[in-house]
C-alpha positions, 0 to 999 in steps of 0.5 A, spaced: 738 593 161 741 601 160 741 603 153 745 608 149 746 611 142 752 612 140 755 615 133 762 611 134 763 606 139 771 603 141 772 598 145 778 598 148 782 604 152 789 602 150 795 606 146 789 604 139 783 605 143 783 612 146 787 615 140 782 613 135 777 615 141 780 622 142 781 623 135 774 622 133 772 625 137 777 632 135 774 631 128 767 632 129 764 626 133 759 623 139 764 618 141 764 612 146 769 609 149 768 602 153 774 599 157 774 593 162 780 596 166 784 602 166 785 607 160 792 605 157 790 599 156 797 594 157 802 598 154 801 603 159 798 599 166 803 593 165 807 593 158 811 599 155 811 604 161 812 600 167 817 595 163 821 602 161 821 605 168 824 600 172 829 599 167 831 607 167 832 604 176 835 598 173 840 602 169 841 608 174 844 602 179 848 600 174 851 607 173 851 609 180 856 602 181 860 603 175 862 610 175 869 610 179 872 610 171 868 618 171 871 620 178 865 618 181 864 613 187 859 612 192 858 607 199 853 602 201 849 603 194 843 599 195 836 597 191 830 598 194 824 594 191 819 597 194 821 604 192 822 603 185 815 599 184 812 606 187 816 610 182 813 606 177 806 606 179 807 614 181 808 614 173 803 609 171 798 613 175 800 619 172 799 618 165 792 614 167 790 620 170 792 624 163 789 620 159 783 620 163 782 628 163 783 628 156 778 624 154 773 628 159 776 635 155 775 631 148 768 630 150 769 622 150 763 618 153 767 613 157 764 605 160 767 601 165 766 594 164 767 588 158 764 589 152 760 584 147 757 584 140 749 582 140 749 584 133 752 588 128 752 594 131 750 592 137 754 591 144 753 589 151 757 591 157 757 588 163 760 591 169 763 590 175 757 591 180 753 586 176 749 591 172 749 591 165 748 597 159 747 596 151 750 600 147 747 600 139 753 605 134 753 607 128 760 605 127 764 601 131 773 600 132 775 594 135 782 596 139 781 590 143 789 588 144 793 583 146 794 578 152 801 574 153 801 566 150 801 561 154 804 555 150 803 547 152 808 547 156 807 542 163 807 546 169 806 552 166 800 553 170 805 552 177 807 556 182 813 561 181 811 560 174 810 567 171 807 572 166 810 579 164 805 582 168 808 579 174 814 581 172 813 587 172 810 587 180 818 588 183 817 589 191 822 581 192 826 580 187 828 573 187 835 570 187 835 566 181 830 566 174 829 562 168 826 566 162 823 562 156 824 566 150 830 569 147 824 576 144 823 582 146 819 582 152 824 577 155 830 581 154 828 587 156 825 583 163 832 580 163 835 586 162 832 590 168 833 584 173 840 581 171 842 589 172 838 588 180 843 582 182 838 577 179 841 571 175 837 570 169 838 564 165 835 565 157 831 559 153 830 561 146 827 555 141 830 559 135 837 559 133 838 567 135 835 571 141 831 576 138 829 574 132 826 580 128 832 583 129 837 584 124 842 579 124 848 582 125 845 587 131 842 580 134 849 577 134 852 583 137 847 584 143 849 577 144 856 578 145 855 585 149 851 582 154 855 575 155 857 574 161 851 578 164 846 572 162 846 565 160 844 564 153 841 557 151 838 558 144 835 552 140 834 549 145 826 547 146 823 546 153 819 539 154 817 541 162 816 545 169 817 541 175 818 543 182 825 540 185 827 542 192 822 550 193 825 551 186 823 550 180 826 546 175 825 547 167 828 541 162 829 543 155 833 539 149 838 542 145 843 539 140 838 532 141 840 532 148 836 533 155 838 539 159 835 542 166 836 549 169 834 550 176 832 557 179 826 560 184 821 562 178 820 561 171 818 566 167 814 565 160 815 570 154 813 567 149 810 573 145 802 576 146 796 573 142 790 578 140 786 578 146 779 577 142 775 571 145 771 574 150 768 579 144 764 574 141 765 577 134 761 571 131 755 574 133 757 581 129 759 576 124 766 578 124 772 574 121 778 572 125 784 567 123 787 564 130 784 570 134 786 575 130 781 580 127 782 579 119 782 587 116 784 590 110 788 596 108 784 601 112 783 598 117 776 595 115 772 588 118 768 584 112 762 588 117 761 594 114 761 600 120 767 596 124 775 596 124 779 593 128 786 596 130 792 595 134 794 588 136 787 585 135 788 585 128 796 582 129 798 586 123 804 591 127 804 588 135 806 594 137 804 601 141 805 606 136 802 603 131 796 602 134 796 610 136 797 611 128 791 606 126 787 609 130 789 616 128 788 613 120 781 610 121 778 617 125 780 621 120 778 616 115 771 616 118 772 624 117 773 623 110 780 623 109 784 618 106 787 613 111 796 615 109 800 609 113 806 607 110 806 600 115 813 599 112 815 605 116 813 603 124 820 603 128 821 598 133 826 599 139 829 595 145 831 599 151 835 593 153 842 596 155 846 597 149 839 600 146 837 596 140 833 600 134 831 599 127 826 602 122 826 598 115 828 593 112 833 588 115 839 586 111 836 579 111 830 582 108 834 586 102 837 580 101 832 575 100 828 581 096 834 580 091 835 588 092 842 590 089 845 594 096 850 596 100 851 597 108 854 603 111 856 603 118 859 607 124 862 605 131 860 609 136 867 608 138 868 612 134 863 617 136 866 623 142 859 623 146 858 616 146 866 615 149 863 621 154 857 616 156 862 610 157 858 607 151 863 606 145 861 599 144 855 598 138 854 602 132 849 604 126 848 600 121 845 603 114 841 598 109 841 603 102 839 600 095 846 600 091 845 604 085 841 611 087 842 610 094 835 610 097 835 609 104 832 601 105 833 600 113 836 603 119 839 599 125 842 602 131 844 599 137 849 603 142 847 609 146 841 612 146 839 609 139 831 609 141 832 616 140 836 617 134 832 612 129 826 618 130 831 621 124 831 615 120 823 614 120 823 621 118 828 622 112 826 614 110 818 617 110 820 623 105 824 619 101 831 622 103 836 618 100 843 616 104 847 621 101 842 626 105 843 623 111 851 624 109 849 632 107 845 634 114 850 638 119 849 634 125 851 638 131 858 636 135 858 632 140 853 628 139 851 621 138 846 623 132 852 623 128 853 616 128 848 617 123 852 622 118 858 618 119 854 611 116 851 615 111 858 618 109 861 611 111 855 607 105 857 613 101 865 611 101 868 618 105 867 617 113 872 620 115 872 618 123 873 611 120 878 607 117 
């Protein structure tokens, strides 16, 4: 067997992974990066940026047959799968191969093949053509990330039953499809092929369809894409059975049985850290249900390894496995760790577009915080009229007597872009008042957010 000493060892190449990989490596640091696949890891081969451009097709076809309002019409429109599954892949390959030469430029040593601990400091890997390397590190950084949960579901392992990794190869669409679960992935998933024609029917076993999501932004998606989707929440399914070619899914609502019938059934119950193959026992790593137990910094009970990203369950989501890793490379390099974990923006690029940083208004209420909410339709707003997207609004969660900003919820135009100022305002300590005080360039959908704030405060003039 190869050996190899490293001064830092990551396992796992994705959105945690390479950043911890890269950044180290910037600061001062022999680094090995070992990856069982490609380089991006799930979020870029088969979650976020896949999902992203097949939704912007989705999107531009809905555009393109809703657009005689603008003064634009057009004949014969038509989807070709095939085509949009290449344009995805040509982007997805793209940010590989960027990813990859930036890790050459960075000096990053990187290993193809699946990573196992021997010991505390030790890792074999074994690779596709059989062979198989040991690496001892000084130091070592789990970014293992996650896979799709599989609940006992019977037949769930049946054909025509899919993950979201299957989803996302959409060269055939099929007529019909039964999604369970109301969260994120399912949403973003339905959203894409309800716009290509598919009819898509939801089963949520909670008594909402997003639920992380702010209440009052959960209830106003709901009402926005009705009609678009069918919707069954707190409804349970018991089974998967086949019925004629198709597939059929019983769940129970109310105490009573009910079935849907469609030509697949996807399963987007949520992801689970994808950690059972490292065999961290034998580092003598501790987990709790799969996920990699840390502390504050990042650190395992094993001095010399961290864990980051969706391995250790803390904040499931791309860019807070980036910032995880920047933290724990510089604090490798002696500086502090400095991430403020109540401040990780989530977005939905569903259509209306939902976004938030902070707390919730259930949050705030069940904290016992004395606050207000201050709120803006972007009917109100000229740019969101122009994009024919009046429909939706900002809502600002602000603590009620020196106005700090506690939560910001969009959802309407463009609201992945614009929660970027709240982050920022929120990480400086701004107060709402700030946000009402900042001239905001006209037209423009960002002023919204002055226009809520001005709202909290009592003074919005574009809203009675």
């Amino acid at each position: 067997m190869a050996e190899r000493k490293t001064q830092l060892l990551v396992i796992g190449g994705g959105p945690g992974g390479y950043v911890a990989a890269m950044k180290s490596a910037m600061l001062g640091m022999e680094v090995t990066l070992v990856e069982r696949d490609k380089v991006g890891g799930t979020c870029l081969n088969r979650g976020c940026i896949p999902t992203k451009a097949i939704l912007h097709s989705a999107e531009l076809y809905h555009q393109m047959q809703n657009s005689a309002d603008t003064g634009i019409t057009a004949e014969n429109i038509r989807v070709d799968m095939a085509q949009v599954d290449r344009h995805k892949q040509k982007v997805v390959d793209t940010l590989v191969k960027g990813v990859e030469g930036l890790l050459r430029a960075r000096k990053v040593t990187l290993v193809s093949g699946e990573a196992a601990f021997a010991g505390p400091n030790t890792v074999t890997v074994q690779k596709s053509d059989g062979s198989s390397e040991m690496i001892r590190a000084e130091k070592i950084i789990l970014a293992a990330g996650s896979k799709p949960s599989a609940p006992p579901i019977p037949g769930i392992d049946g054909k025509n039953v899919i993950t979201s990794t299957e989803a996302l190869q959409v060269k055939e669409l099929p007529e019909s499809m039964i999604i369970i679960g109301g969260g994120v992935i399912g949403m973003e998933i339905g959203a894409a092929y309800s716009r290509f024609g598919v009819k898509i029917c939801v089963i949520e076993a909670l008594e909402r369809i997003l639920p992380p999501v702010d209440a009052e932004i959960s209830a106003e998606y709901a009402k926005q894409i009705k009609g678009q989707m069918e919707i069954h929440t707190a409804s349970r399914v018991e089974q998967i059975t086949d019925r004629n070619g198709k597939k059929a899914v019983l769940y129970t609502s109310g105490g009573e049985k009910h079935e849907a019938i469609a030509d697949k059934v996807l399963v987007c119950i949520g992801r689970q850290p994808d950690t059972a193959g490292l065999h961290l026992e034998k580092a003598g790593v501790k987990t709790e249900r799969g996920a990699v137990i840390v502390d504050n910094d990042y650190k395992t009970n094993v001095p010399g390894i961290w864990c980051i990203g969706d391995a250790n369950a803390k904040c499931m989501l791309a860019h807070a496995a980036s910032a995880q890793g920047i933290a724990v490379a510089e604090q490798l390099a002696g500086k502090p760790c400095g991430i403020n974990t109540d401040l990780v923006p989530s977005c939905i690029y569903t259509d209306p577009e939902i976004a938030s940083v902070g707390m919730t208004e259930e949050q705030a209420k069940a904290a016992g915080i004395d606050y207000k909410v201050g709120r803006f339709p972007f009917r109100g707003n000229g740019r969101s009229l122009i994009l024919g997207k009046g429909s939706g609004f900002v809502k600002i969660i602000g603590e009620k007597k020196y106005g700090e900003i506690l939560g910001v919820h969009i959802i309407g135009p463009n609201a992945t872009e614009l929660i970027a100022e709240c982050a920022v305002a929120m990480h400086l300590e701004a107060c709402v008042e700030d946000l009402a005080e900042t001239i905001h360039a006209h037209p423009t959908v960002s002023e919204s957010i002055m226009e809520a704030a001005e709202n909290f405060l009592g003074g919005s003039i574009h809203m009675i």
